[in-house]
LUMVOSE-234083 format. One record per residue (C-alpha): x, y, z. Coordinates in steps of 0.25 Angstrom, whole numbers, padded with zeros to 4 digits, always signed. Layout:
XYZ/...
***
This chain:
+0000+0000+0000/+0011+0010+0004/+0020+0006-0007/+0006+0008-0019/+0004+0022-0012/+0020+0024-0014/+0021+0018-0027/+0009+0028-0030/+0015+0040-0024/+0029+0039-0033/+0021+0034-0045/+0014+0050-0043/+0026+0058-0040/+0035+0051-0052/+0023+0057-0059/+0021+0070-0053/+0037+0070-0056/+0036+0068-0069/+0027+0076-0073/+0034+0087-0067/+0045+0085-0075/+0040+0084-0086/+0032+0098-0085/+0046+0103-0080/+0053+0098-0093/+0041+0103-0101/+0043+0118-0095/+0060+0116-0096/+0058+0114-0113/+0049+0124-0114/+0060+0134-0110/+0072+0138-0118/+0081+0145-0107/+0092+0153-0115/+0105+0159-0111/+0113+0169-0118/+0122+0158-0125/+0108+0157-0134/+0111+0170-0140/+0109+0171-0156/+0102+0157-0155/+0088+0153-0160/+0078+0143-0154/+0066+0136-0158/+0054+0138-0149/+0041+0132-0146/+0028+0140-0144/+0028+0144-0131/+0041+0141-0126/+0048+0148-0117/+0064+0155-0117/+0071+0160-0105/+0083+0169-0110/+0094+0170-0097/+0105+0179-0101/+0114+0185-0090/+0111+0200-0086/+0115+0211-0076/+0106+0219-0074/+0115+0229-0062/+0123+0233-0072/+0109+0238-0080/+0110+0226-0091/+0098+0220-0097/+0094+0210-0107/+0083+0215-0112/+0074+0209-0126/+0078+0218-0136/+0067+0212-0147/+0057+0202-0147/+0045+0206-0154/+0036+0193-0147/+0032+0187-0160/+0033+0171-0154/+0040+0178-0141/+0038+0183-0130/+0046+0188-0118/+0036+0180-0106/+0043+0188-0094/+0052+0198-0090/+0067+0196-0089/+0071+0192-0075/+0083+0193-0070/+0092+0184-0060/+0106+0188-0054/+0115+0177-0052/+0117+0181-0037/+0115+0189-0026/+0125+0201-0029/+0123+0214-0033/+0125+0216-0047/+0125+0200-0050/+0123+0196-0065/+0112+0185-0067/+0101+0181-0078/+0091+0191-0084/+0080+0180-0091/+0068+0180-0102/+0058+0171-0104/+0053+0173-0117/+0042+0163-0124/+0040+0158-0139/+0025+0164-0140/+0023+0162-0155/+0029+0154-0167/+0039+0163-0175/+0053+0171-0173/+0058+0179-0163/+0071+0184-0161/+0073+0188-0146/+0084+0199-0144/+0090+0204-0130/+0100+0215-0127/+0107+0217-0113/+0110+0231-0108/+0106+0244-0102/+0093+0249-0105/+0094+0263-0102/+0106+0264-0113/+0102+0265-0126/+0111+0267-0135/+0121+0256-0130/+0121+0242-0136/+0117+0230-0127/+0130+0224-0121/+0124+0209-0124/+0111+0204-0134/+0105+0191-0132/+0095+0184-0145/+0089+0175-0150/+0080+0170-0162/+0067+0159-0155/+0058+0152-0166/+0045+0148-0161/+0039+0136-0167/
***
């Protein structure tokens, strides 16, 4: 009797379990996380998939990545750019991140700059592209 309750018990969880896993694997291939090494590069997308662009920033010394074009064809930027420093310390570089999703079939070319905003008529110090096919 303890051992059928048991047996049941692990049968549940080893389902519960897999399940979870594979609505976790689901949710990891649906995003494409990019790094700036991805510059220049081109990726095929599916309808609604999802890109999170990482690119290292720091913002106390007034530098930004910001999107220099998109023109939300088949993207869309999804959320605001969030920033994370690597540690605790003052003036600490870290992360500045963009989640951007495929929302119609075409071709979108995805430009970024990083610099000041306040100057004008100075080049960006560092660019960031890419070219997303949505299928």
């Amino acid at each position: 009797m303890v051992t059928e309750k048991v047996n049941r018990l692990t049968k549940k969880n080893t389902f519960i379990a897999g399940i979870i896993l594979l609505f976790a694997c689901r949710y990891d291939n649906n995003v494409l996380s990019l790094k700036k090494e991805n510059d220049g590069q081109q990726f095929d997308l599916k309808l609604g998939q999802v890109i999170k662009i990482e690119l290292d920033s720091n913002p106390s010394t007034g530098f930004i990545w910001t999107i220099e074009e998109i023109n939300k064809t088949c993207c869309i930027r999804i959320a605001e750019s969030k920033y994370s420093r690597s540690s605790d310390k003052l003036g600490a570089p870290g992360k500045q991140c963009y989640v951007v999703k495929a929302a119609q079939c075409g071709r979108e070319e995805l430009r970024f700059i990083y610099h000041r905003q306040w100057e004008k008529n100075i080049a960006p110090i560092d660019s960031f592209h890419l070219i997303i096919l949505v299928r």
